[in-house]
C-alpha positions as CSV (number, residue, x, y, z in Angstrom):
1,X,90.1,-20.8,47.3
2,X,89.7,-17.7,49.1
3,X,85.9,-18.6,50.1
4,X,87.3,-22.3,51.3
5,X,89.7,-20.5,53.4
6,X,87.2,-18.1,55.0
7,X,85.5,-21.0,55.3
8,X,87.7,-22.8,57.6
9,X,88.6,-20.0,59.4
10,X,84.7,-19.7,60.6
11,X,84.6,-23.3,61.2
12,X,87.6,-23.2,63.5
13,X,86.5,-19.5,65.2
14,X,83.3,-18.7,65.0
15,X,83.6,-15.4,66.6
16,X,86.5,-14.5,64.8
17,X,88.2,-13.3,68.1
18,X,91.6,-16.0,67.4
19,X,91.4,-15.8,63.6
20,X,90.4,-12.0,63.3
21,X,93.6,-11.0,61.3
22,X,93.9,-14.4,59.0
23,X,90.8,-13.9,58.3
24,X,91.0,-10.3,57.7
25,X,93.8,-11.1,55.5
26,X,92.2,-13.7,53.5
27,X,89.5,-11.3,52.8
28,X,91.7,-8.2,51.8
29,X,93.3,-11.2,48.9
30,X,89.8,-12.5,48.2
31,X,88.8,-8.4,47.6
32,X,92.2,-7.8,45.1
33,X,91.3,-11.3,43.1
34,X,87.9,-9.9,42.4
35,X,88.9,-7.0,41.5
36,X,91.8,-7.9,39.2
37,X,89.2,-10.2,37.7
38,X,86.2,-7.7,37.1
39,X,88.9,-5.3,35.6
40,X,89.8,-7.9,32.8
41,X,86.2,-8.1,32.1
42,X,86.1,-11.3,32.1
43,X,82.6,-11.9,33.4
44,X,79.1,-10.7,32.1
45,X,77.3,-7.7,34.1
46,X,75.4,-9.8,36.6
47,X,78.7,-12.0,37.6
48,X,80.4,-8.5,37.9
49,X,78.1,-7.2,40.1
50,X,77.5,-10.2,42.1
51,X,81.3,-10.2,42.9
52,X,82.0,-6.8,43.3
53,X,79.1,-7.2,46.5
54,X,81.3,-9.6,47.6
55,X,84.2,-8.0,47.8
56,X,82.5,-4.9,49.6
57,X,80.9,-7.0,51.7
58,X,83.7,-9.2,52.7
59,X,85.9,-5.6,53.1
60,X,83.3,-4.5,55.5
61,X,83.4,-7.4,57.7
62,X,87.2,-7.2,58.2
63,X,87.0,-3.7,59.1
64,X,84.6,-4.2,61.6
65,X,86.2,-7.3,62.6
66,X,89.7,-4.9,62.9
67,X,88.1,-2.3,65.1
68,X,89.4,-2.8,68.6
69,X,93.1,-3.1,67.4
70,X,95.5,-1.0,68.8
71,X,97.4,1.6,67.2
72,X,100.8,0.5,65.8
73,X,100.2,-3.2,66.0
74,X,99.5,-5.4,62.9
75,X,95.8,-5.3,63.0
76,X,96.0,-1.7,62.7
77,X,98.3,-2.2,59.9
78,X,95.7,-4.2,58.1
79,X,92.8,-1.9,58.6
80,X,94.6,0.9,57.1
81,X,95.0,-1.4,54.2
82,X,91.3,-2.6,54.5
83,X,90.6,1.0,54.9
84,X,92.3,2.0,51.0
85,X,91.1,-0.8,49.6
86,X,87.4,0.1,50.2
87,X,88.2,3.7,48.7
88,X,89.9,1.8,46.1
89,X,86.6,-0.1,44.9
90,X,84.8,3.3,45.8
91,X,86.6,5.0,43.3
92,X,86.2,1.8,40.7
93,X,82.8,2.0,40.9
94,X,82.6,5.5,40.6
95,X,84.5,5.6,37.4
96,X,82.6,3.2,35.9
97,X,79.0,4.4,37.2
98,X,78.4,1.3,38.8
99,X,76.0,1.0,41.8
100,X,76.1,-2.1,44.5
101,X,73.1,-3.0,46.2
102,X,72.8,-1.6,50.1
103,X,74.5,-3.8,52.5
């Protein structure tokens, strides 16, 4: 659902410059499904590693996406939590020796 979302939101703002922090958001949920998922193991190594790209990927666009936001507002907010969610999967992948392809 997450991907249909993201979807839209490109669809309706290409250049993410009106959508930035939905989008950012969707991303950031789209990142902690994944993970909760992969953790279960409920997929076999190349699913896991397919979506585990994902979410890096998808957590790399919302931070760059987040940038230019001020300090103190919402967007800045979010890119903290974009921000520990990316050393989050870091440290997942890290603990369980697995390596993503370079993005």
């Amino acid at each position: 659902m997450c991907q249909d979302m993201l979807a839209v939101a490109g669809a309706l703002d290409p250049t993410s410059s009106r959508l930035m922090l939905y989008t950012a958001v969707i991303q950031v949920e789209l990142y902690s499904t994944i993970l909760g998922l992969v953790k279960r193991d409920a997929f076999d190594k190349d699913v896991t590693l397919g979506l585990l790209t994902e979410s890096k990927k998808q957590l790399l666009s919302a931070k760059v996406s987040l940038e230019p936001e001020e300090s103190g507002s919402a967007g800045d907010k979010l890119k903290i939590l974009v921000e520990s969610s990316l050393e989050e999967l870091d440290a997942f992948l890290t603990l369980n020796n697995i390596t993503l392809k370079s993005m």
